[in-house]
N, C-alpha and C positions, 0 to 999 in steps of 0.2 A: 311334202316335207314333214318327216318325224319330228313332231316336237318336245324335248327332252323335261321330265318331271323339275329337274336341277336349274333349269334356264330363269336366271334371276332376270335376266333382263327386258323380259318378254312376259314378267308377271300379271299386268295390268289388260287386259285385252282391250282395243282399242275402242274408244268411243266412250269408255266409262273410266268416271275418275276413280283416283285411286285413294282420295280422303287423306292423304297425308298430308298434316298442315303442321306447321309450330306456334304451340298458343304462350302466350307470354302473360304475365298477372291472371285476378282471378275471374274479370270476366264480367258481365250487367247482370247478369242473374244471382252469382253471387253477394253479390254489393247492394244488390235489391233486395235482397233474402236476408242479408244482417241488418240493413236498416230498418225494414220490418221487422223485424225481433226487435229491435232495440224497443220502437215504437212502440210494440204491444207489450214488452213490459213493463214502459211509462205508463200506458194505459191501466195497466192492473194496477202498479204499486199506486197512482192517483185514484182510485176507485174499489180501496176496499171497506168502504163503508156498506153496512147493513141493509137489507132491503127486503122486504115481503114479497115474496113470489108467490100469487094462487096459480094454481093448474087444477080445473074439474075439481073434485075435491080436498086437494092437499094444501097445506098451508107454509109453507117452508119460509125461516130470516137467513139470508145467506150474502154476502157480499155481489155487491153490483156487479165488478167486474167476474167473478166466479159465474154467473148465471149468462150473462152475455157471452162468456169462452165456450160453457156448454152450447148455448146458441151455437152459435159457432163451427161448434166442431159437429154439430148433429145437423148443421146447413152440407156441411163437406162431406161429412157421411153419404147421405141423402143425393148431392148431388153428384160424385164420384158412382155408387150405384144406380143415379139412371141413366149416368154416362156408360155405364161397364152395361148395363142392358141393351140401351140403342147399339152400340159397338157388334154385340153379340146376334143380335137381332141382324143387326144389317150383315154380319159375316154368314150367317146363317142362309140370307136371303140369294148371296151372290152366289154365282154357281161357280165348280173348281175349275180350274184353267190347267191345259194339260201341257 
């Protein structure tokens, strides 16, 4: 049996879904993702008081919550890169499938 490029009905080969869903509202991760924002900019606007930061030789006064963000954001750095290395690493390891 030829089967025609145009055959809408026969689009899904069998045994595999086809992912068509209807989503309605926005969803847990959404709802989770603005409540934290909300939260970390409670966090900042309560915590911009002044603070001495040393590192090795430098002496920096900069807002609490400012130094904990950079924290922060150089934890996510850090660990989005040694996720993207292991990722790479183990793709590299696996041999191609023909």
């Amino acid at each position: 049996m030829r089967r025609e490029p145009d055959d809408r009905n026969d689009a899904v080969p069998e045994g595999k879904p086809s992912f068509e869903y209807r989503r309605e509202g926005s969803g847990g991760k959404a709802t989770a993702l603005i409540t934290a924002g909300i939260l970390l900019l409670i966090f900042f606007l309560q915590n911009l008081d002044a603070a001495d930061i040393n590192f090795l030789f430098w002496d920096w006064e900069v807002a609490i919550a400012l130094a904990i963000g950079i924290a922060a954001v150089l934890g996510y750095v850090l660990g989005w890169g040694f996720a993207w290395i292991r990722r790479r690493a183990k793709r590299d390891r696996t041999p191609a499938r023909d």
